[in-house]
N, C-alpha and C positions, 0 to 999 in steps of 0.2 A: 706678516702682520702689519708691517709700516706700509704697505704699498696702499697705496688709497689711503690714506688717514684722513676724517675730515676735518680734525684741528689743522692739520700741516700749512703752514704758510707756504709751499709750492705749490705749483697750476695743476691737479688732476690732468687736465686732457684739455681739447681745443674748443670742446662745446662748452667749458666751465667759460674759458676764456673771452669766446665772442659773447657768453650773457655778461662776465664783468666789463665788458666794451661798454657795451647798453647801458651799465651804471655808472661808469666814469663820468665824473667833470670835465666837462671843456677846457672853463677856464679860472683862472686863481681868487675868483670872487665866489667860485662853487666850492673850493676846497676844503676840507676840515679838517684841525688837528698843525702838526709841524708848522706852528707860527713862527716860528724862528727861521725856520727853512722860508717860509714862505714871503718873510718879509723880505729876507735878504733878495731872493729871487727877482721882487717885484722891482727894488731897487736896479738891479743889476738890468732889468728887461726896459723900466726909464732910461736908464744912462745909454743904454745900446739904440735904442730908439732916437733920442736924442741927437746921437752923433752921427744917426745912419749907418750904424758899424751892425755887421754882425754880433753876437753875444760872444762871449769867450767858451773855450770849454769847460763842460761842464762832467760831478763824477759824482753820483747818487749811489752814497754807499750805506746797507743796514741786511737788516734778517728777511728772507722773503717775506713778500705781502703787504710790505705796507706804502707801495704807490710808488718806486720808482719810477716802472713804464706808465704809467698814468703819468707824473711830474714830468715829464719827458714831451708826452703830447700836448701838456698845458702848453709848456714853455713856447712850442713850435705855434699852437696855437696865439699865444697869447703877440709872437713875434709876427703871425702870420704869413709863417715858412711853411714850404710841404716837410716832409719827415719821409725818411727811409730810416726800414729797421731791419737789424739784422743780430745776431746774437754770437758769441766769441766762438761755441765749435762748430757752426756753420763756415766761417773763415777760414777754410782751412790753407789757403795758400793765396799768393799773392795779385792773381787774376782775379780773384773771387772781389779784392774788396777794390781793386782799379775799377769791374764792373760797377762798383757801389760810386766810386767817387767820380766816374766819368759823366755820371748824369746829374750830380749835383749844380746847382744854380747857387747862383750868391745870395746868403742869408740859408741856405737850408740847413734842415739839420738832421744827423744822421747820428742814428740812436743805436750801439751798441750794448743787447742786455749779456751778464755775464761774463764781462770783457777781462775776467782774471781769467779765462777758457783760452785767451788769443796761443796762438804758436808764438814764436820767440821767431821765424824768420816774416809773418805777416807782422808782428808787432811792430819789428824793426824798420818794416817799409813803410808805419803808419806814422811812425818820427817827425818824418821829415811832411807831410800831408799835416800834420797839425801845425810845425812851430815854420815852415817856407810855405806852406799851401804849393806845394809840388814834390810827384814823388819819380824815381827814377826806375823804369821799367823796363826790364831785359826782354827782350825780344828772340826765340829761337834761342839754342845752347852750341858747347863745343865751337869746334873755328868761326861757325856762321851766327855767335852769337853778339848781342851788339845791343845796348843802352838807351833807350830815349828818354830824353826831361821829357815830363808832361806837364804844364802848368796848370794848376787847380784854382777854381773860384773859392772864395772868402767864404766858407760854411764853418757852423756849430758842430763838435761832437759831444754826443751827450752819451756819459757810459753807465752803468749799471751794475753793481757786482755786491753780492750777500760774502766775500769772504778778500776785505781789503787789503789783509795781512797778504795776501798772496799776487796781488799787482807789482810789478817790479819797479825801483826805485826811479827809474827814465820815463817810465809810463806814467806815475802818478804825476809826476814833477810837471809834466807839458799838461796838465789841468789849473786852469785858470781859478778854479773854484768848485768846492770838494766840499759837499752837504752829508750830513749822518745824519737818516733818518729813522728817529726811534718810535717805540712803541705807543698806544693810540691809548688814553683816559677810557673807561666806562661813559662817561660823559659825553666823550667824543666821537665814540665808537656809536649810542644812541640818536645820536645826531646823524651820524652815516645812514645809518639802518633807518631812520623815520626818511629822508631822503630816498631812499632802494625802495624802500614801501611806497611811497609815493608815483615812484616810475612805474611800479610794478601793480598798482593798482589795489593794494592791499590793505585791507579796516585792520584793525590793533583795537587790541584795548589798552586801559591806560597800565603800565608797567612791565608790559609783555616787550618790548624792545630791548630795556635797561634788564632783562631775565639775561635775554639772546646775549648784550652785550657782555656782562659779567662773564658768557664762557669763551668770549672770543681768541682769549691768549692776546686783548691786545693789539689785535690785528685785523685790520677792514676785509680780507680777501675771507678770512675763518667766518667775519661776522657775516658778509655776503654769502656766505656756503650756507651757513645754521640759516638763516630766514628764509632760501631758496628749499632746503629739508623741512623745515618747519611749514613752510606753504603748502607742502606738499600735502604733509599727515592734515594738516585744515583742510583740506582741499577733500581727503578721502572720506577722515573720521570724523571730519565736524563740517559747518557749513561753509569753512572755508573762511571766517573772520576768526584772529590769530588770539584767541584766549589761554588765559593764566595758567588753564589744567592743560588745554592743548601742546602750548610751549614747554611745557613740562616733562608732558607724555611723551612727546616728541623728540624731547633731548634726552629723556632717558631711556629710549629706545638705542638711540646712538650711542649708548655706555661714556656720555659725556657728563661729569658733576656739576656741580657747583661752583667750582674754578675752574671748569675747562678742561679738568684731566681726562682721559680716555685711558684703554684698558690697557694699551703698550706704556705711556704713564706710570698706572699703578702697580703694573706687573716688576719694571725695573725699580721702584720705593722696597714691596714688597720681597723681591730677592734679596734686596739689602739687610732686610730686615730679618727673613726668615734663616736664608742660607749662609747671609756675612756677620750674623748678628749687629746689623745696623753699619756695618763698613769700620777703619777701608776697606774698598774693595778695587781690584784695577777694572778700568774699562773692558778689559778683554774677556778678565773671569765673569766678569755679568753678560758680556754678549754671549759669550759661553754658556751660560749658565741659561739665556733664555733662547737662542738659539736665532740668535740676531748678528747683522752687521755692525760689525766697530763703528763705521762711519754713520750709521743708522742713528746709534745712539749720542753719537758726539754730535751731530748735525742738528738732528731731529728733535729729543728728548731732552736731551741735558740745556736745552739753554732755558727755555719755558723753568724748566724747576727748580735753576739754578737764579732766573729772575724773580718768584715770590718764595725763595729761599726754606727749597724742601730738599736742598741739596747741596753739599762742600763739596769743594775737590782741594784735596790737600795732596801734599807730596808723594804721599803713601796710598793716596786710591781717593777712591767715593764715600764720602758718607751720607748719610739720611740724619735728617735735623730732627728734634722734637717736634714740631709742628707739621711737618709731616706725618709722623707718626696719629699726635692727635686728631689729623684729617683723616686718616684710613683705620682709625681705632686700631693700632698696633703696640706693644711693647717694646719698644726699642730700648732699652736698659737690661738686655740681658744678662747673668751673669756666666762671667766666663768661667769655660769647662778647665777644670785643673786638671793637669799631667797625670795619668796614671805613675807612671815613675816618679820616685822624687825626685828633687834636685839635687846636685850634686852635695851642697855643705846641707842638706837634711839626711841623706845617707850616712855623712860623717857623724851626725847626733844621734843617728839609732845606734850607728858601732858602739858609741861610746857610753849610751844607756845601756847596751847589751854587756858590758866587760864589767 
């Protein structure tokens, strides 16, 4: 049921990918949203200009989808570096990322996405490549094996990773500067979308964007996916200009709400409710219960609902909030079932009525 979701801030596949190429910014006067991120950036790409120095490294940490590899080829662009990409379990050993760094020039910059993925022995040859710009490379093994410095050009690494907690503490430390990029306004997100619609050649009418963006979760990559579906059904079922019923029809073909929830969503609210009477409940007994991955739901599901607060997690499991409840018309106040047996000092009170 999670695979393909199209709320999911992960990339579907490579054809999603080369059409959000098509819609990316260039550069940081196209951007929208993360002004904070953005300013600092701009700051940092003066002062590097300035001095003629490469930039420092850089670590673009948050939830998929919301623009690190985009931020990534601003930056290159904005420095007018080429860019090499490559991503943490491509890496798998220590040849793989020499090949990456033997071809860099000074100033470039090499964009690792997902780099909490790296092994722990390429990691450790990437140490000394960030903080000397030289790494030491074993040549052949056994008697005939034997070390060469290689001296490396002055390049940017710029990394990527939706799960920061999991970077090791040498790793993060040799980044010069470390952005959290959070989730995107309604506001912000219709401003993206009137942009994508313009590239893409598409009439709106007026309030059909800010529809799209309300279900976005938040997120530019969700919002690009819903207008790319919703073009479509225009395209079939109407004349192909993106109106109010259209949008509508459209999204609710997609089993997406009002907020953005989807039917894997409702499905984990509703076993709360039905099966846990509203929680707790652990992680486990609800992937259980609906015949999901643990990590599905931790990854996927729980943070979306645990950010417009349709969902706790407390010591003793999950629970489901009232407003929740009042989104999917449920009872969540159940009352709980009493013991067929009594309790023990109720047993003592019937003896002692009975004598």
């Amino acid at each position: 049921m999670a695979i393909g979701r199209i709320i999911s801030g992960q990339s579907l596949n490579e054809a999603e990918e080369s059409f959000n190429v098509s819609l990316r910014p260039k550069f940081l006067g196209e951007c929208v949203g993360q002004c904070n991120v953005r300013e600092k950036v701009a700051i940092a790409i003066a002062a590097a200009k300035q001095r003629s120095e490469p930039l420092e490294h850089i670590l673009f940490y948050g939830p998929p989808g919301l623009g690190k590899t985009t931020l990534a080829h601003v930056v290159a662009n904005e420095m007018g570096a080429r860019i090499r990409c490559s991503s943490g379990p491509a890496l798998t050993k220590a040849g793989d990322v020499m090949g990456l760094l033997s071809n860099i020039n000074t100033g470039d910059v090499l964009f690792i996405d997902e780099i909490h993925r790296l092994s722990t022995p390429v990691e450790e040859f990437i140490y000394p490549a960030m903080e000397d710009f030289k790494v030491d490379f074993t040549v052949d093994s056994g008697l005939h094996a034997k070390t060469i410095n290689f001296p490396l050009k002055r390049f940017t690494l710029i990394g990527a990773t939706t799960r920061a907690g999991l970077l090791s503490a040498p790793l993060r430390s040799r980044f010069g500067m470390l952005y959290h990029l959070d989730f995107y306004s309604s506001a912000e997100l219709t401003e993206i979308l009137g942009r994508s619609a313009e590239l893409l050649g598409l009439q709106c009418d007026d309030g059909t964007l800010e529809l799209i963006a309300a279900r976005s979760r938040g997120t530019p990559r969700v919002a690009n996916r819903l207008l790319k579906r919703v073009r479509d059904y225009a395209q079939v079922k109407g004349s192909g200009v993106l109106s109010t019923d259209i949008v509508e029809n459209a999204l609710k073909m997609e089993q997406i709400d009002t907020l953005g929830l989807d039917e894997l969503d409702r499905a984990v609210l509703r076993a709360l409710v039905n099966v846990y009477d509203g929680g707790p409940a652990g992680i486990e007994a609800i992937a259980a219960t609906l015949g999901e991955e643990r990590d599905t739901l931790e990854d996927v599901v729980e943070p979306y609902l645990l950010q417009i607060g349709f969902l706790r997690r407390t010591r003793r499991g999950r629970e489901v909030t009232k407003q929740a409840c009042e989104h999917l018309g449920l009872d969540c106040h159940k009352e709980k079932r009493k013991p067929e047996q009594p309790e023990l000092f109720e047993q003592d009170e019937v003896r002692s009525q009975n004598l």
